[in-house]
PyMOL commands that place a pseudoatom at each C-alpha (Angstrom):
pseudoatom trace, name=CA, resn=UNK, resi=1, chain=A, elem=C, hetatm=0, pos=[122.157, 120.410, 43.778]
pseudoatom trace, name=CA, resn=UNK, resi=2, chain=A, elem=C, hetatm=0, pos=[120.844, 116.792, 43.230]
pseudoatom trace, name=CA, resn=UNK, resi=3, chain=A, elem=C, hetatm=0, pos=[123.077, 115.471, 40.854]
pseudoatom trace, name=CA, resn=UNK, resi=4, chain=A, elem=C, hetatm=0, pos=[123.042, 111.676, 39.463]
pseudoatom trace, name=CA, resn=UNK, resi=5, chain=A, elem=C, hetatm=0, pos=[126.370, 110.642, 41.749]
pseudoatom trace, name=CA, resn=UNK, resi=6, chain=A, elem=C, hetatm=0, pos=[124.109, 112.526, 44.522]
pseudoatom trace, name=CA, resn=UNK, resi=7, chain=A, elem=C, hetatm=0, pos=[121.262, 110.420, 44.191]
pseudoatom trace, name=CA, resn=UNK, resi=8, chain=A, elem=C, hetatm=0, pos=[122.989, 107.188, 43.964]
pseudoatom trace, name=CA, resn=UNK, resi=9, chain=A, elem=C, hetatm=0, pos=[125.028, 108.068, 46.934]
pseudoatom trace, name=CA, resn=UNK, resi=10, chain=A, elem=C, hetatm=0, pos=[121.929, 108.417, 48.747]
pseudoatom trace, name=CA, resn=UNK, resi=11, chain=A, elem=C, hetatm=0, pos=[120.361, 105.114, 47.377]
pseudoatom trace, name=CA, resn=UNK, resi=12, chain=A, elem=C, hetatm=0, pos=[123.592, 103.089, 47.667]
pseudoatom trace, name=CA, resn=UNK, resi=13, chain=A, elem=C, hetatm=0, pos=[123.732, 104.098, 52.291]
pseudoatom trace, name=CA, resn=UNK, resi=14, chain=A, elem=C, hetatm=0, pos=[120.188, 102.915, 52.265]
pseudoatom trace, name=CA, resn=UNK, resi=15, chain=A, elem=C, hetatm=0, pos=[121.129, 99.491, 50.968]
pseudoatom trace, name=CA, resn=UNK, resi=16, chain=A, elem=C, hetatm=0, pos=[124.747, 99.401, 53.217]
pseudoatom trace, name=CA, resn=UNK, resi=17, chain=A, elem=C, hetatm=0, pos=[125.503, 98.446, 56.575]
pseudoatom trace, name=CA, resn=UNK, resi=18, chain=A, elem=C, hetatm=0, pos=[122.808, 98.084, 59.074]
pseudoatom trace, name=CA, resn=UNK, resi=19, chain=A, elem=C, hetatm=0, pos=[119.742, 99.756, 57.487]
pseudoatom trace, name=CA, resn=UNK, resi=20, chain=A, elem=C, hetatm=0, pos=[119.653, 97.435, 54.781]
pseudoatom trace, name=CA, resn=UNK, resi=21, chain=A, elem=C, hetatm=0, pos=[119.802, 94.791, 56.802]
pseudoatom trace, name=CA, resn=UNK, resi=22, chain=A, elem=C, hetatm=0, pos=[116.834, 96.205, 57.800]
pseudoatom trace, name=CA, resn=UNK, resi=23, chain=A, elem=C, hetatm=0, pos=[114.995, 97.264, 54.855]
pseudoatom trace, name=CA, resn=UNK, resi=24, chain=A, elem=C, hetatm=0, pos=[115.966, 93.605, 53.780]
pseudoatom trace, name=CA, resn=UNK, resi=25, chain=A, elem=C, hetatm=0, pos=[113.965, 92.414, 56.917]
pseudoatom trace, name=CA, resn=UNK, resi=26, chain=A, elem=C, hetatm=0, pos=[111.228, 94.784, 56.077]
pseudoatom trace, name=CA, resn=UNK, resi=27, chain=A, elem=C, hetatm=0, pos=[110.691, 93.883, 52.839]
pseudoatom trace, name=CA, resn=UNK, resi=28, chain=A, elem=C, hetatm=0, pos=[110.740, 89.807, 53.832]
pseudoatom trace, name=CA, resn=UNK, resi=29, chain=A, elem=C, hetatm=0, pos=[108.060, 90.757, 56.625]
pseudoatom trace, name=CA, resn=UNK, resi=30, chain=A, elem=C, hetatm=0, pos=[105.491, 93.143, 54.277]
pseudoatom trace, name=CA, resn=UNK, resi=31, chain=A, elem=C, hetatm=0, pos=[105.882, 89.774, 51.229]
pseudoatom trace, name=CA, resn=UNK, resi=32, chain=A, elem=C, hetatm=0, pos=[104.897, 87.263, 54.111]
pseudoatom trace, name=CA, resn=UNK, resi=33, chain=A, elem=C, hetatm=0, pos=[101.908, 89.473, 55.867]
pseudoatom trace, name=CA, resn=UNK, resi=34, chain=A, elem=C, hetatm=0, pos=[100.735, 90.345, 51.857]
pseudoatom trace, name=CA, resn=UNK, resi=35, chain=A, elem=C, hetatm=0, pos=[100.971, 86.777, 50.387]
pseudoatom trace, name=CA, resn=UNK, resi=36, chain=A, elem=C, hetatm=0, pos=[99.088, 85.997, 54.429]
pseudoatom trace, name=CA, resn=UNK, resi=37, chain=A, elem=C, hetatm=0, pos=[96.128, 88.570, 53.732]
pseudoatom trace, name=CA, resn=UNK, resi=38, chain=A, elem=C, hetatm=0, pos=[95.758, 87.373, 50.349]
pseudoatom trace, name=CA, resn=UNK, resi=39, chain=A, elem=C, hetatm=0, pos=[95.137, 83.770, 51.102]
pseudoatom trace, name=CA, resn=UNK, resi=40, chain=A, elem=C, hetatm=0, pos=[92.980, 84.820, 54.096]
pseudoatom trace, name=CA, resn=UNK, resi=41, chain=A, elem=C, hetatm=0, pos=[90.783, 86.679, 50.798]
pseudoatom trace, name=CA, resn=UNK, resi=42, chain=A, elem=C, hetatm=0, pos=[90.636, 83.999, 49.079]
pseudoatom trace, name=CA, resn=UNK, resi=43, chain=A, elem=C, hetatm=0, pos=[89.425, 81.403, 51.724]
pseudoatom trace, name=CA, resn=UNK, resi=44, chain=A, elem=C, hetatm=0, pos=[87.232, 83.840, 53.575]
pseudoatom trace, name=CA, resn=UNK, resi=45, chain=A, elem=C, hetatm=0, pos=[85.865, 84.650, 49.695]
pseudoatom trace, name=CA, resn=UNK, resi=46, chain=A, elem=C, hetatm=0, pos=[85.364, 80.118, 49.053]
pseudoatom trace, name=CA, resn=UNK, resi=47, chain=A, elem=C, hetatm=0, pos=[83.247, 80.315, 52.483]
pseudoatom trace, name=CA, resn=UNK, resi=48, chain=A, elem=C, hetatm=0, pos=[81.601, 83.279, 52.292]
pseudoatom trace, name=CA, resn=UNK, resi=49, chain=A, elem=C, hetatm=0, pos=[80.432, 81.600, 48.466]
pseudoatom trace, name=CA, resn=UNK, resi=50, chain=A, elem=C, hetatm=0, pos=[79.689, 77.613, 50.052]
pseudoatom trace, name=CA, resn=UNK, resi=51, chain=A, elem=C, hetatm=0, pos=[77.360, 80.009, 52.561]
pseudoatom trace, name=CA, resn=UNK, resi=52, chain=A, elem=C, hetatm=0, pos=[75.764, 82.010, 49.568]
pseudoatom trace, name=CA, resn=UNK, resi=53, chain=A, elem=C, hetatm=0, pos=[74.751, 78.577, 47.868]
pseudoatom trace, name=CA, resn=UNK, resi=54, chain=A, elem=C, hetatm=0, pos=[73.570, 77.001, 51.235]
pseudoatom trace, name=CA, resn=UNK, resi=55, chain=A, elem=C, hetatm=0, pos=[70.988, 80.285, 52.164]
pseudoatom trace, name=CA, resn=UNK, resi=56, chain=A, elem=C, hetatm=0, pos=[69.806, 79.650, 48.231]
pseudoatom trace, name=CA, resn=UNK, resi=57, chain=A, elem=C, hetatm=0, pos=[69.336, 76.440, 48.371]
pseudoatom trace, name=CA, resn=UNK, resi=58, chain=A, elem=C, hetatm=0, pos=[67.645, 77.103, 52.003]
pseudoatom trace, name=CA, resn=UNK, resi=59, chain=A, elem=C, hetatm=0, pos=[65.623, 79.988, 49.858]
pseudoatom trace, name=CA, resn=UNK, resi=60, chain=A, elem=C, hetatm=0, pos=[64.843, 77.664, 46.956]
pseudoatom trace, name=CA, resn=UNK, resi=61, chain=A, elem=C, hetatm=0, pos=[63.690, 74.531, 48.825]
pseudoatom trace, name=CA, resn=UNK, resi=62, chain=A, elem=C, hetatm=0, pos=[61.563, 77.481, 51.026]
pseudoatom trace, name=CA, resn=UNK, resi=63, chain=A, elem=C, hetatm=0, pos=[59.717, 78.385, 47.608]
pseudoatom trace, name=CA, resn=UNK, resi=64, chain=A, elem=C, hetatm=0, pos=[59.312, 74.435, 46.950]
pseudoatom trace, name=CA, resn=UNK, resi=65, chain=A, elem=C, hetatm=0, pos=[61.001, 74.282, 43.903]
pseudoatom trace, name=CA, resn=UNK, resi=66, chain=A, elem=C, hetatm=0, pos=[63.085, 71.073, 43.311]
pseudoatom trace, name=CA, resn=UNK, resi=67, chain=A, elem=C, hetatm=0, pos=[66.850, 70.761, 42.299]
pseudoatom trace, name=CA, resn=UNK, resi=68, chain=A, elem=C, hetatm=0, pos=[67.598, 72.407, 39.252]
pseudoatom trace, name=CA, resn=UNK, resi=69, chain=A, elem=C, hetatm=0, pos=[64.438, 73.923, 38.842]
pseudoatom trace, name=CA, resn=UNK, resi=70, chain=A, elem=C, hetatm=0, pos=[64.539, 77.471, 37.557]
pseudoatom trace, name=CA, resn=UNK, resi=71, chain=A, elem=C, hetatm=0, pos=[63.657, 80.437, 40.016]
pseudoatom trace, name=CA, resn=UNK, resi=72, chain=A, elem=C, hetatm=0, pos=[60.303, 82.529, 38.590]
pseudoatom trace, name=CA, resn=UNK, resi=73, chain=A, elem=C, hetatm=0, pos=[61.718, 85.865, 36.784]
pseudoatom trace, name=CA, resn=UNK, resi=74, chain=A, elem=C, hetatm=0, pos=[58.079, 87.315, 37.367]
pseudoatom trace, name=CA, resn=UNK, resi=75, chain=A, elem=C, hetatm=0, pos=[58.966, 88.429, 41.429]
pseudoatom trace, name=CA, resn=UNK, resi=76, chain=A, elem=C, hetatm=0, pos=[54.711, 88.092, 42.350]
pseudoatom trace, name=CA, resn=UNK, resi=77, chain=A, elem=C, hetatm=0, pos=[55.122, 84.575, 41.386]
pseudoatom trace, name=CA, resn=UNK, resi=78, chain=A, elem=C, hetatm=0, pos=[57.182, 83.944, 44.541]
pseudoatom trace, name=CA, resn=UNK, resi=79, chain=A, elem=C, hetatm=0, pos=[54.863, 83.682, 47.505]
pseudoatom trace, name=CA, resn=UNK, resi=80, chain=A, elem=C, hetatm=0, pos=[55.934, 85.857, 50.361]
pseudoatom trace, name=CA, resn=UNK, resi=81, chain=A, elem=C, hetatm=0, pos=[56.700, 83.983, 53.435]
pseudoatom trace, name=CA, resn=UNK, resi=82, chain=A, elem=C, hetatm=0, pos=[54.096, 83.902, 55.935]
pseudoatom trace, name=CA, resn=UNK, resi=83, chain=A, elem=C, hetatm=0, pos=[56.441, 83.215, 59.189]
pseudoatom trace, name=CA, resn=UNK, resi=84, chain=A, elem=C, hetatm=0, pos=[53.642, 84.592, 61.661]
pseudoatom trace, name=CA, resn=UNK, resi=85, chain=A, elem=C, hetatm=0, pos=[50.206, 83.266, 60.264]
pseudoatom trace, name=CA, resn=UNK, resi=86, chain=A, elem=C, hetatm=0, pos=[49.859, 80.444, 62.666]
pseudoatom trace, name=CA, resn=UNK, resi=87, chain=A, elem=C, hetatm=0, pos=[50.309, 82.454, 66.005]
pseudoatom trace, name=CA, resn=UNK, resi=88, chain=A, elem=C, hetatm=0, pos=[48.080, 85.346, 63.993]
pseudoatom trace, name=CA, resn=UNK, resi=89, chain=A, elem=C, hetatm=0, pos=[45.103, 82.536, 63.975]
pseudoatom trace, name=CA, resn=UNK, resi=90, chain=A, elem=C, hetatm=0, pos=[45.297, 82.143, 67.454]
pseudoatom trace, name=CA, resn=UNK, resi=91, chain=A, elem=C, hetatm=0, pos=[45.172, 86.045, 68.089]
pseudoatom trace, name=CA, resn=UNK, resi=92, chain=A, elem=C, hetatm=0, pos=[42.400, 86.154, 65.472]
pseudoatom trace, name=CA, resn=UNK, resi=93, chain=A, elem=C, hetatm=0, pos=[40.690, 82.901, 67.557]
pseudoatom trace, name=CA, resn=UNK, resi=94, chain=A, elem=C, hetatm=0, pos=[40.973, 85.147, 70.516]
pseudoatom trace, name=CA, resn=UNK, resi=95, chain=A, elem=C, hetatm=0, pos=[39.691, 88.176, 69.054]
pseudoatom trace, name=CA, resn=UNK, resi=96, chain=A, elem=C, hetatm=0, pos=[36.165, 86.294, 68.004]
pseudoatom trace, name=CA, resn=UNK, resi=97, chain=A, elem=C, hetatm=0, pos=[35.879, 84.436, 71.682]
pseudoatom trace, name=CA, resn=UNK, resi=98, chain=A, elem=C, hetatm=0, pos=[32.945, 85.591, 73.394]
pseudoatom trace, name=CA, resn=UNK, resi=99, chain=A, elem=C, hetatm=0, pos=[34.821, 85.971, 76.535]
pseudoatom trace, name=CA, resn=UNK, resi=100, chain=A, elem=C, hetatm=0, pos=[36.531, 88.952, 77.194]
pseudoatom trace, name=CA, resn=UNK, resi=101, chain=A, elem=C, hetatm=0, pos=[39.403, 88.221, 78.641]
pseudoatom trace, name=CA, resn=UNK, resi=102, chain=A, elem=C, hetatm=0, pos=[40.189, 86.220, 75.609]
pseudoatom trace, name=CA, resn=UNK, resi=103, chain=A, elem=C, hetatm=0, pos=[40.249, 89.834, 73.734]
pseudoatom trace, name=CA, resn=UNK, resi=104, chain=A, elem=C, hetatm=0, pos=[42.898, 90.908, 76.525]
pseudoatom trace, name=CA, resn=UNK, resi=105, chain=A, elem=C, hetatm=0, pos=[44.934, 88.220, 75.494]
pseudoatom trace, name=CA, resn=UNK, resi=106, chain=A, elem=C, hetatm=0, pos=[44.707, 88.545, 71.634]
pseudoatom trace, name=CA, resn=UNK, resi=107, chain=A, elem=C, hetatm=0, pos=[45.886, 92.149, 72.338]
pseudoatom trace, name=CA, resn=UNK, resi=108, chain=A, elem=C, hetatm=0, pos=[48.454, 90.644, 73.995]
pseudoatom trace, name=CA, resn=UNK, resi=109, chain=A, elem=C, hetatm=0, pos=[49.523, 88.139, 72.138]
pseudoatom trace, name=CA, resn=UNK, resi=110, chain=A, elem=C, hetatm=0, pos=[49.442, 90.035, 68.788]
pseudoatom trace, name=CA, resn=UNK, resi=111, chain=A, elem=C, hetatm=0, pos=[52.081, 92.852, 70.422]
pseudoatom trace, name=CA, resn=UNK, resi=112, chain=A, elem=C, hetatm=0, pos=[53.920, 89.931, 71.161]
pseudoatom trace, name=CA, resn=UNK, resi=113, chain=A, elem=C, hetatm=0, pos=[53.594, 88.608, 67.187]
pseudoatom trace, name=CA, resn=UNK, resi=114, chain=A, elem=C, hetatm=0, pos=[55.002, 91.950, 66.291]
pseudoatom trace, name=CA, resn=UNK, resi=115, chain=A, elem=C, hetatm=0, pos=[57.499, 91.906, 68.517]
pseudoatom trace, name=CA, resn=UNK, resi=116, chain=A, elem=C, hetatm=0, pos=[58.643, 88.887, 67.377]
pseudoatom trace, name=CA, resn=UNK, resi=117, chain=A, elem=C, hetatm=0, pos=[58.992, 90.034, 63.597]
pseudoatom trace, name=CA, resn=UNK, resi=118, chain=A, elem=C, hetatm=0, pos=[61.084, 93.503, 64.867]
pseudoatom trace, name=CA, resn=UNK, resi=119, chain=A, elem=C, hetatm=0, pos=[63.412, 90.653, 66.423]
pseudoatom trace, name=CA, resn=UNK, resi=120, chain=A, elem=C, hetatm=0, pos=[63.378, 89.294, 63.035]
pseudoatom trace, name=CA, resn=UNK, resi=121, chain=A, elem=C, hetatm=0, pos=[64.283, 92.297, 61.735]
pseudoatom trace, name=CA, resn=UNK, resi=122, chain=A, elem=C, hetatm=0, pos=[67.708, 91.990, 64.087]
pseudoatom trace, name=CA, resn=UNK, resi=123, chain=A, elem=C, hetatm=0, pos=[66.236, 95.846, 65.031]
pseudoatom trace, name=CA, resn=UNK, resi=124, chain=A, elem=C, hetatm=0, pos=[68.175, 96.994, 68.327]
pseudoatom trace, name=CA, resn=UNK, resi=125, chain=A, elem=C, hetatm=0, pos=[66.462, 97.089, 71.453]
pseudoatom trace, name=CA, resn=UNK, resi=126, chain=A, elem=C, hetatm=0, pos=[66.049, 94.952, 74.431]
pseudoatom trace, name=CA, resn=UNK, resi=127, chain=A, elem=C, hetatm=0, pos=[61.749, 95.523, 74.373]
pseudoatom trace, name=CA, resn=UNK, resi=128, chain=A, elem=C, hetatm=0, pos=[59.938, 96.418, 71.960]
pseudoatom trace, name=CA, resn=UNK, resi=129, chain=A, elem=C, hetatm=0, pos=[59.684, 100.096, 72.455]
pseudoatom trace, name=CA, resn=UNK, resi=130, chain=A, elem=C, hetatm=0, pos=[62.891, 100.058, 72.072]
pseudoatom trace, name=CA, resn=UNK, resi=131, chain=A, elem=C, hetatm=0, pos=[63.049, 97.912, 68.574]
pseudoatom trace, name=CA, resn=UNK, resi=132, chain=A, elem=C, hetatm=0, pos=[60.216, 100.150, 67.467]
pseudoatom trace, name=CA, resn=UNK, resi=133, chain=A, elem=C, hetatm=0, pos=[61.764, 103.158, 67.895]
pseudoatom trace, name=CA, resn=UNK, resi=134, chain=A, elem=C, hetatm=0, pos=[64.192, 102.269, 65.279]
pseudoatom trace, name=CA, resn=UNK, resi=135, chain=A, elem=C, hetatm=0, pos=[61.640, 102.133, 62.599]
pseudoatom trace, name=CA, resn=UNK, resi=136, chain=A, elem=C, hetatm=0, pos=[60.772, 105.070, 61.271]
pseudoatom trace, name=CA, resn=UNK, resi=137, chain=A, elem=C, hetatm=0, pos=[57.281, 106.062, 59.401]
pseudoatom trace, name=CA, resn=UNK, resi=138, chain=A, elem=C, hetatm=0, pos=[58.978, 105.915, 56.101]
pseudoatom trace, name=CA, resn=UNK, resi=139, chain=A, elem=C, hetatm=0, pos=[59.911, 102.336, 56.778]
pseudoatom trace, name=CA, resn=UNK, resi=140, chain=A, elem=C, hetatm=0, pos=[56.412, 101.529, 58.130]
pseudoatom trace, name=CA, resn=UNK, resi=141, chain=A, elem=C, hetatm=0, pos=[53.954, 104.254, 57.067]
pseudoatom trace, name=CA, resn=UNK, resi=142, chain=A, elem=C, hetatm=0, pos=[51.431, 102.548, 60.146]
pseudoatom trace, name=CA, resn=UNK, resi=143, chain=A, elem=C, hetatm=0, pos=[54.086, 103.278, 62.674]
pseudoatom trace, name=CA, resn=UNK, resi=144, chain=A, elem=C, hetatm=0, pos=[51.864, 105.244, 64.746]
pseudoatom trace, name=CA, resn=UNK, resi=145, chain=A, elem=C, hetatm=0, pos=[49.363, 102.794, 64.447]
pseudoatom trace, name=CA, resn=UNK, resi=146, chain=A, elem=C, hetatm=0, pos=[51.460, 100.262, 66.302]
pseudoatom trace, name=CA, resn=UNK, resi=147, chain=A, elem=C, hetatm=0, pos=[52.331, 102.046, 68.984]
pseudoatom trace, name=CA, resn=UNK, resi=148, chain=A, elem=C, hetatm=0, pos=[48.625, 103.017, 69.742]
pseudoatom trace, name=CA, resn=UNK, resi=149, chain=A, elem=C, hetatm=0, pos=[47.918, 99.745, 69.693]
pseudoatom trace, name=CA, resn=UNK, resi=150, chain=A, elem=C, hetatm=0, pos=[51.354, 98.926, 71.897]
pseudoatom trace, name=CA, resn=UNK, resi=151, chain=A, elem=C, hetatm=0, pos=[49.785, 101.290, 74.232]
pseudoatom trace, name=CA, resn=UNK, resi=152, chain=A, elem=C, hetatm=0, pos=[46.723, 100.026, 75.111]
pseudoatom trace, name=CA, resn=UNK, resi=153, chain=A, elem=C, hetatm=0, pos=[48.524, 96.410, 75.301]
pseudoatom trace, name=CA, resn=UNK, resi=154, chain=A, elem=C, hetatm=0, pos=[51.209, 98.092, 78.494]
pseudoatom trace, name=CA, resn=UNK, resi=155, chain=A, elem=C, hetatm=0, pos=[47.968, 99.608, 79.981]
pseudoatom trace, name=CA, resn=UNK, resi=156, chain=A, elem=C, hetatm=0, pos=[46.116, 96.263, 79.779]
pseudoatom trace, name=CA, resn=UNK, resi=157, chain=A, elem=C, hetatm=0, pos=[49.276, 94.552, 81.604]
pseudoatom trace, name=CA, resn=UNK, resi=158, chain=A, elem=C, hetatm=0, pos=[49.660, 97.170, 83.983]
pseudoatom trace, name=CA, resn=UNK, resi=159, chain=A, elem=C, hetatm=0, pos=[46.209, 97.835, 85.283]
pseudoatom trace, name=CA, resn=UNK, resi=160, chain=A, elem=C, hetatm=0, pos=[45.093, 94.037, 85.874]
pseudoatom trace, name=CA, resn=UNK, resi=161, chain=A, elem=C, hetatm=0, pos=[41.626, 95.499, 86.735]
pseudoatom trace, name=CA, resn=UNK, resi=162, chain=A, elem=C, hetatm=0, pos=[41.402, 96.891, 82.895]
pseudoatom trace, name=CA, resn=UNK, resi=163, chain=A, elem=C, hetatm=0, pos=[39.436, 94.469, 80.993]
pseudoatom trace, name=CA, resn=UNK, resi=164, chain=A, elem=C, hetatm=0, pos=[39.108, 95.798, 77.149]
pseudoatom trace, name=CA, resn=UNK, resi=165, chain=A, elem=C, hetatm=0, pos=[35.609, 96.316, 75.082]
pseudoatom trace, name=CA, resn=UNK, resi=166, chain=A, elem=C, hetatm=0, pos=[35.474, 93.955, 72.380]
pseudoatom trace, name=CA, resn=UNK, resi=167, chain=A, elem=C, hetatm=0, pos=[35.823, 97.187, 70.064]
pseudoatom trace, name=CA, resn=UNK, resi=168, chain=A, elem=C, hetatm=0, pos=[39.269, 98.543, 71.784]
pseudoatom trace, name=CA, resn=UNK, resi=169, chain=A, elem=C, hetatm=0, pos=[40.571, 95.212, 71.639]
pseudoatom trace, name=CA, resn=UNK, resi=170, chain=A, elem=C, hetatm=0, pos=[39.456, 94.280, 67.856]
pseudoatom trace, name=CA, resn=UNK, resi=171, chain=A, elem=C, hetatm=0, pos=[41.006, 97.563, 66.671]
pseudoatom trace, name=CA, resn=UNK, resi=172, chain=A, elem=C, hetatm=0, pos=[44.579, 97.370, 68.429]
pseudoatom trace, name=CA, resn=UNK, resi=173, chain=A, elem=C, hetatm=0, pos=[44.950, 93.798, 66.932]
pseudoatom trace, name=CA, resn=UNK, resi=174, chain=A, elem=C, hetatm=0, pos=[43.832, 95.786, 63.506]
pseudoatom trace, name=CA, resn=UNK, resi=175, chain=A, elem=C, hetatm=0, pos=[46.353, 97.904, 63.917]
pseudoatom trace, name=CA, resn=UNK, resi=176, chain=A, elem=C, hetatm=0, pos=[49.032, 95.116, 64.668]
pseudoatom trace, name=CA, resn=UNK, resi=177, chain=A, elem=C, hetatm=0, pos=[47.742, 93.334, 61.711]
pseudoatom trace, name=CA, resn=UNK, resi=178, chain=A, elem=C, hetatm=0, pos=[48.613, 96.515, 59.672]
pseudoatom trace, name=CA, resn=UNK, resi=179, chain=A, elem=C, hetatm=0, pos=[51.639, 96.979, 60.185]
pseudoatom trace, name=CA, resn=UNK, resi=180, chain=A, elem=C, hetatm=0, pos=[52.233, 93.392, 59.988]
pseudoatom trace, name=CA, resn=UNK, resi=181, chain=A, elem=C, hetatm=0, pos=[50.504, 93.304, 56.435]
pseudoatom trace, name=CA, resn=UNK, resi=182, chain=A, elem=C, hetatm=0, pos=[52.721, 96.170, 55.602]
pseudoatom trace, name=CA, resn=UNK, resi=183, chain=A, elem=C, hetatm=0, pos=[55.712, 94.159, 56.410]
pseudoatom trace, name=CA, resn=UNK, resi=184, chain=A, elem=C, hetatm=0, pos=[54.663, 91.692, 53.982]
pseudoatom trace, name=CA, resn=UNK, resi=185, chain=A, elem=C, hetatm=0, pos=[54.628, 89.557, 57.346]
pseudoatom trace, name=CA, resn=UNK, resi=186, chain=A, elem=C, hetatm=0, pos=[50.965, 88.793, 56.648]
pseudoatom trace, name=CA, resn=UNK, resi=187, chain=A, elem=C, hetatm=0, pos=[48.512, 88.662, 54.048]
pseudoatom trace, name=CA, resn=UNK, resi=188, chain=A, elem=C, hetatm=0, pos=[46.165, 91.067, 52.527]
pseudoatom trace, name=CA, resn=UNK, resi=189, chain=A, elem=C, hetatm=0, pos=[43.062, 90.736, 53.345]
pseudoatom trace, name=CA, resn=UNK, resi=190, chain=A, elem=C, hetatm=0, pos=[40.571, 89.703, 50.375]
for i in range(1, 190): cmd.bond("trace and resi %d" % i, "trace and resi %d" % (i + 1))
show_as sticks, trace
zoom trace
C-alpha cells in the first residue's frame, strides 16, 4: 500500500548517494542543451528575418518601387516578371526566318527556354523529361502539349537528316509558348 512515508522513502533514495549525483548531472546537462537550443531559435529566427527583408527589398526594387513606397493592394497592378522574354524573341526571330533550319533551331531553343523555367522551378530531374515528369496536368493543364512539342525537338536532334516544315516547327514553339504563358512565364498574347 502506497502510503505518504512510502512515497517519500522512494523520493528521498532517488535524491541519495550516487543516483542523485546523477540526476543532479542530468538536470545541469538538459538546462545547458535547453537554454543552447533556445538561443540557436532565436538567432536562426534574427537571420532567417534580415533574409525575409533582403528577398523584399530584392522583390520591391524588382517591381521598381522606391524606398518606402507602398506595395499595390490591387495584386494585377504588379507586373508579372517576364524572366524568359528576351531568349523567347530570339526563338520567335527564328520561327519567322525564311530558312529552315532556323525553324529547327527555334524548336530547339524554345525546349531549351522551358527547360530553363522547370530549373527555375527547382523541379527534380537531371533533363528535362525528367523535371517534366514532376508536373502534373493539374499544375499545367498544357502538359501534354509540351511534351508533344518536347518530342518532335529529341527527334529533330536525333535524326540530323530531319529538317522540320515551317508548320511542325511554328506549332511545337506554340505549344512551348503555352505552357510558358500558363506559367505566367510569358505574356498573353493580345
Amino acid at each position: 500500500m502506497l502510503t505518504p512515508e512510502a512515497i517519500n522513502d522512494f523520493f528521498s533514495f532517488l535524491y541519495t548517494g550516487w543516483i542523485g549525483t546523477l540526476a543532479f548531472w542530468l538536470r545541469l546537462i538538459a538546462g545547458i542543451l535547453t537554454a543552447a537550443m533556445f538561443a540557436a531559435v532565436v538567432v536562426i529566427s534574427m537571420k532567417l528575418n534580415i533574409i525575409k527583408r533582403m528577398e523584399n527589398e530584392r522583390y520591391r526594387r524588382s517591381l521598381g518601387l522606391a524606398d518606402g513606397q507602398a506595395m499595390p493592394s490591387d495584386a494585377s497592378a504588379i507586373a508579372a516578371p517576364e524572366p524568359v522574354s528576351a531568349p523567347w524573341r530570339n526563338v520567335e526571330e527564328k520561327i519567322q526566318s525564311m530558312n529552315p533550319a532556323d525553324w529547327n533551331m527555334a524548336v530547339i531553343q524554345a525546349d531549351a527556354v522551358f527547360d530553363g523555367v522547370l530549373k527555375d522551378m527547382q523541379l527534380p530531374g537531371s533533363t528535362f523529361a525528367d523535371r517534366l515528369r514532376n508536373l502534373d496536368t493539374a499544375k499545367l493543364a498544357s502538359l501534354n502539349d509540351v511534351w508533344e512539342a518536347h518530342k518532335l525537338r529529341n527527334r529533330i536532334a536525333h535524326e540530323t537528316d530531319r529538317t522540320l516544315t515551317h508548320d511542325e516547327a511554328r506549332r511545337a514553339v506554340d505549344l512551348f509558348a503555352k505552357g510558358l504563358r500558363e506559367m505566367q512565364y510569358l505574356p498573353e498574347e493580345e
